[in-house]
FIMI-811164 format. One record per residue (C-alpha): residue number from 1; residue in three letters; x, y, z. Coordinates in nm, 2 decimals. Example, Ala and Ser with C-alpha at 12.3 -4.5 7.8 and 13.67 -1.06 7.14 Angstrom:
% residues 2
+-----+------+--------+--------+--------+
|  nr | rest |      x |      y |      z |
+-----+------+--------+--------+--------+
|   1 |  ALA |   1.23 |  -0.45 |   0.78 |
|   2 |  SER |   1.37 |  -0.11 |   0.71 |
+-----+------+--------+--------+--------+
***
This chain:
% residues 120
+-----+------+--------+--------+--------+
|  nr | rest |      x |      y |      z |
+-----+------+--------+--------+--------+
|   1 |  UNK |   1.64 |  -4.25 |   1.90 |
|   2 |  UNK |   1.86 |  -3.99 |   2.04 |
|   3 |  UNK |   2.09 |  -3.75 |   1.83 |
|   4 |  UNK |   2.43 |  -3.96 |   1.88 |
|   5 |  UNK |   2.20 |  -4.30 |   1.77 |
|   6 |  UNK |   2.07 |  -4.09 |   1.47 |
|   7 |  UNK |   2.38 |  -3.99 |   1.38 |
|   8 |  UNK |   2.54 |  -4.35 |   1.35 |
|   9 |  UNK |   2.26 |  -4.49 |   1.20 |
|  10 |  UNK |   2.25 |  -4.20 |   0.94 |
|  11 |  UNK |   2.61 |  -4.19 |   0.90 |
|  12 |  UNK |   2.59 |  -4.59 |   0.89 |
|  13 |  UNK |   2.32 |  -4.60 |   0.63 |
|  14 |  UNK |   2.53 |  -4.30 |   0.43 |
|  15 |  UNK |   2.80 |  -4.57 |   0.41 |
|  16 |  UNK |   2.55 |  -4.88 |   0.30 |
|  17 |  UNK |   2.47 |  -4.67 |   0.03 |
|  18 |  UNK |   2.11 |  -4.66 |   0.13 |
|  19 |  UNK |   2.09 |  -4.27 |   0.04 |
|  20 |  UNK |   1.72 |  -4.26 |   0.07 |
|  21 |  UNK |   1.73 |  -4.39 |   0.42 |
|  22 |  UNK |   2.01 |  -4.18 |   0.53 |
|  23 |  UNK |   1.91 |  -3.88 |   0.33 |
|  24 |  UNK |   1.54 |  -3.91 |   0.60 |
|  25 |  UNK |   1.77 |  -4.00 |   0.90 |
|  26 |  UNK |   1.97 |  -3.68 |   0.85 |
|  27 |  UNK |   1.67 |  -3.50 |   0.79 |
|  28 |  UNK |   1.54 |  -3.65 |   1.17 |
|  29 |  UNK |   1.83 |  -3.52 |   1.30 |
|  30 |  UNK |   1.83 |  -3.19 |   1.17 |
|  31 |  UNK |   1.48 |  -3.15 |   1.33 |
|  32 |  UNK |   1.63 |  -3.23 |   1.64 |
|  33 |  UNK |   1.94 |  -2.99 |   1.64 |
|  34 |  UNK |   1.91 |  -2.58 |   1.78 |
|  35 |  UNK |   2.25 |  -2.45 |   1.68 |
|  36 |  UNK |   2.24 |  -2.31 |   1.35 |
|  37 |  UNK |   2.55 |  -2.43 |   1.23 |
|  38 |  UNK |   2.51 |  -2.82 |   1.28 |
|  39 |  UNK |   2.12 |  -2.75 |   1.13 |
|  40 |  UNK |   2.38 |  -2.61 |   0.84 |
|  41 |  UNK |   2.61 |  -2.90 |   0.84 |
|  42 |  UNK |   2.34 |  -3.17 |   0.88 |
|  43 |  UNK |   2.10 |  -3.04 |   0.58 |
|  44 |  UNK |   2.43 |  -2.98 |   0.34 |
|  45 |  UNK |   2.46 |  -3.42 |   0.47 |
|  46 |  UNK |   2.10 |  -3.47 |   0.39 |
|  47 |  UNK |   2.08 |  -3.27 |   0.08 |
|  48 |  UNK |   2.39 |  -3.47 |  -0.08 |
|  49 |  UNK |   2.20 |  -3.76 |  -0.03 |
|  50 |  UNK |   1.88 |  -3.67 |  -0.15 |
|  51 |  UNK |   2.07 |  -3.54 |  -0.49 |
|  52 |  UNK |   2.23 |  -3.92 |  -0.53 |
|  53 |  UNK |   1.92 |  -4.04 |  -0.52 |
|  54 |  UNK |   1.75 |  -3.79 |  -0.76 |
|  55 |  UNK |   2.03 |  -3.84 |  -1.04 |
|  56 |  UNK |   1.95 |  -4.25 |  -0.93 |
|  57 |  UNK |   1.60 |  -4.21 |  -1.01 |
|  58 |  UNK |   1.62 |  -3.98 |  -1.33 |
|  59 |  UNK |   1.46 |  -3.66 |  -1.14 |
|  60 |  UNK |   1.73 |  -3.42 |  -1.27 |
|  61 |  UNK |   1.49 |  -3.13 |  -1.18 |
|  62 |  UNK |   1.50 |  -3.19 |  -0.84 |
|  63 |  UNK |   1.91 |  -3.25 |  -0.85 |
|  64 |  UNK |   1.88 |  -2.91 |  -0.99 |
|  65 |  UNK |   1.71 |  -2.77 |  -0.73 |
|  66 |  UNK |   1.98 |  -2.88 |  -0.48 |
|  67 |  UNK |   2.24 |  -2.76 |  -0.75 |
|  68 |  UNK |   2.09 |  -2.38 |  -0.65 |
|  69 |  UNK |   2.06 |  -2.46 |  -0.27 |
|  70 |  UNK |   2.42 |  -2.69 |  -0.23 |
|  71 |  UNK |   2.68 |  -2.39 |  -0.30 |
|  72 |  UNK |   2.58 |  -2.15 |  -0.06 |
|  73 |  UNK |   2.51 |  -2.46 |   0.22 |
|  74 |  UNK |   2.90 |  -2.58 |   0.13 |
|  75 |  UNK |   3.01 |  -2.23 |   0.24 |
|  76 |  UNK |   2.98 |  -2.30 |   0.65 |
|  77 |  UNK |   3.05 |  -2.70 |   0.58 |
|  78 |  UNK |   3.36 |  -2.80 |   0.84 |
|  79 |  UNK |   3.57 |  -3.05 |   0.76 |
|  80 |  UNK |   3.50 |  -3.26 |   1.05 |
|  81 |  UNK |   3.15 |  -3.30 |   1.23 |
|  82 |  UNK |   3.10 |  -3.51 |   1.49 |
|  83 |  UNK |   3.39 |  -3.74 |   1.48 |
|  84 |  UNK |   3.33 |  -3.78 |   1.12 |
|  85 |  UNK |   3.57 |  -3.68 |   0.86 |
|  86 |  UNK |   3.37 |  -3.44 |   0.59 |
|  87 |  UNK |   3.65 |  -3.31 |   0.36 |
|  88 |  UNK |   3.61 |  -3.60 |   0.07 |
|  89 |  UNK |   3.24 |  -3.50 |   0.09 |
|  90 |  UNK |   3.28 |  -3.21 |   0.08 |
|  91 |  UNK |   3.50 |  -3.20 |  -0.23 |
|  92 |  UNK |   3.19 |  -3.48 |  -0.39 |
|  93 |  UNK |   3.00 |  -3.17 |  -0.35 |
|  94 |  UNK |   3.19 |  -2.90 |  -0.54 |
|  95 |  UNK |   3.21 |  -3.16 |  -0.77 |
|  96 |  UNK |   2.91 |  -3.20 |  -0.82 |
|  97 |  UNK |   2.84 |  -2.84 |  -0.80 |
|  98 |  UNK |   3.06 |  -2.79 |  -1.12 |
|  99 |  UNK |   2.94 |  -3.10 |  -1.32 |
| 100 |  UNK |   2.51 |  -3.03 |  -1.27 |
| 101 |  UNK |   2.41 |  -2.70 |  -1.40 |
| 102 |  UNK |   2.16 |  -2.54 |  -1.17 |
| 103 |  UNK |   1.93 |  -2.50 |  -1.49 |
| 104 |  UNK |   1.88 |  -2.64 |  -1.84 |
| 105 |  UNK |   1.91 |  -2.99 |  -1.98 |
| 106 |  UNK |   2.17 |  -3.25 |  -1.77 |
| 107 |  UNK |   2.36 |  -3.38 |  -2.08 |
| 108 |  UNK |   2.52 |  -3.62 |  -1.86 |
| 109 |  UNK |   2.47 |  -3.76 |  -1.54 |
| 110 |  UNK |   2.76 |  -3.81 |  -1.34 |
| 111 |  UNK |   2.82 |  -4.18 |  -1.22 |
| 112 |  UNK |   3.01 |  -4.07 |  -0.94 |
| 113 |  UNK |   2.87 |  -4.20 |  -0.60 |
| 114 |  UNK |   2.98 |  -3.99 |  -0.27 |
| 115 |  UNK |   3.23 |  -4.07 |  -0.06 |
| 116 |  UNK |   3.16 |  -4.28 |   0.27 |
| 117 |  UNK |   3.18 |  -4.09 |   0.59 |
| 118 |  UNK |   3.49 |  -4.19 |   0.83 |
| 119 |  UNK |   3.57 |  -4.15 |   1.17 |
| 120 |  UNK |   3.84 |  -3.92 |   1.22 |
+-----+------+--------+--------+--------+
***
């Protein structure tokens, strides 16, 4: 696949709510990119996916891991990428960022899926 077909499909896969697929299709894409900044924007895509799917799966060590990596990433994230819209994800994130402590015990998970990716 080329970047524009890995994007779709990643972006289409976000939107299925298959996290675990897009989550590895972002991170195909990202392996694929040179400019730092869409490396940037793609991980911050893949890493919000990976932490759906580790609050999914009860691993609420590794969400916390991506609580201490996602803040800093969400600094450079645009609001559009691509053709795709990233501002509702982007404000998932901070969300997120606020409800997960990046250490200690997760009282409570947060059943709050992200948002799916529009064209803009």
């Amino acid at each position: 696949m080329n970047i524009d077909e890995l994007w779709e499909k990643a972006i289409d896969e976000h939107n299925k709510k298959n996290y675990h697929v897009a989550h590895e299709l972002f991170e195909d894409l990202w392996l694929e990119l040179d400019s730092r900044t869409e490396k940037d924007t793609v991980q911050t895509l893949a890493q919000a996916d990976a932490l759906i799917v580790h609050l999914q799966t009860g691993n609420n060590k590794a969400a916390q891991r991506l609580m201490r990596q996602l803040p800093e990433l969400l600094e450079t994230f645009p609001e559009n990428y691509r053709n795709i819209d990233l501002i509702e994800m982007k404000n998932w994130i901070n969300y997120m960022i606020l409800t997960i402590p990046p250490y200690g015990e997760i009282k409570d998970i947060p059943k709050r899926d992200p948002p799916n990716l529009a064209h803009c």
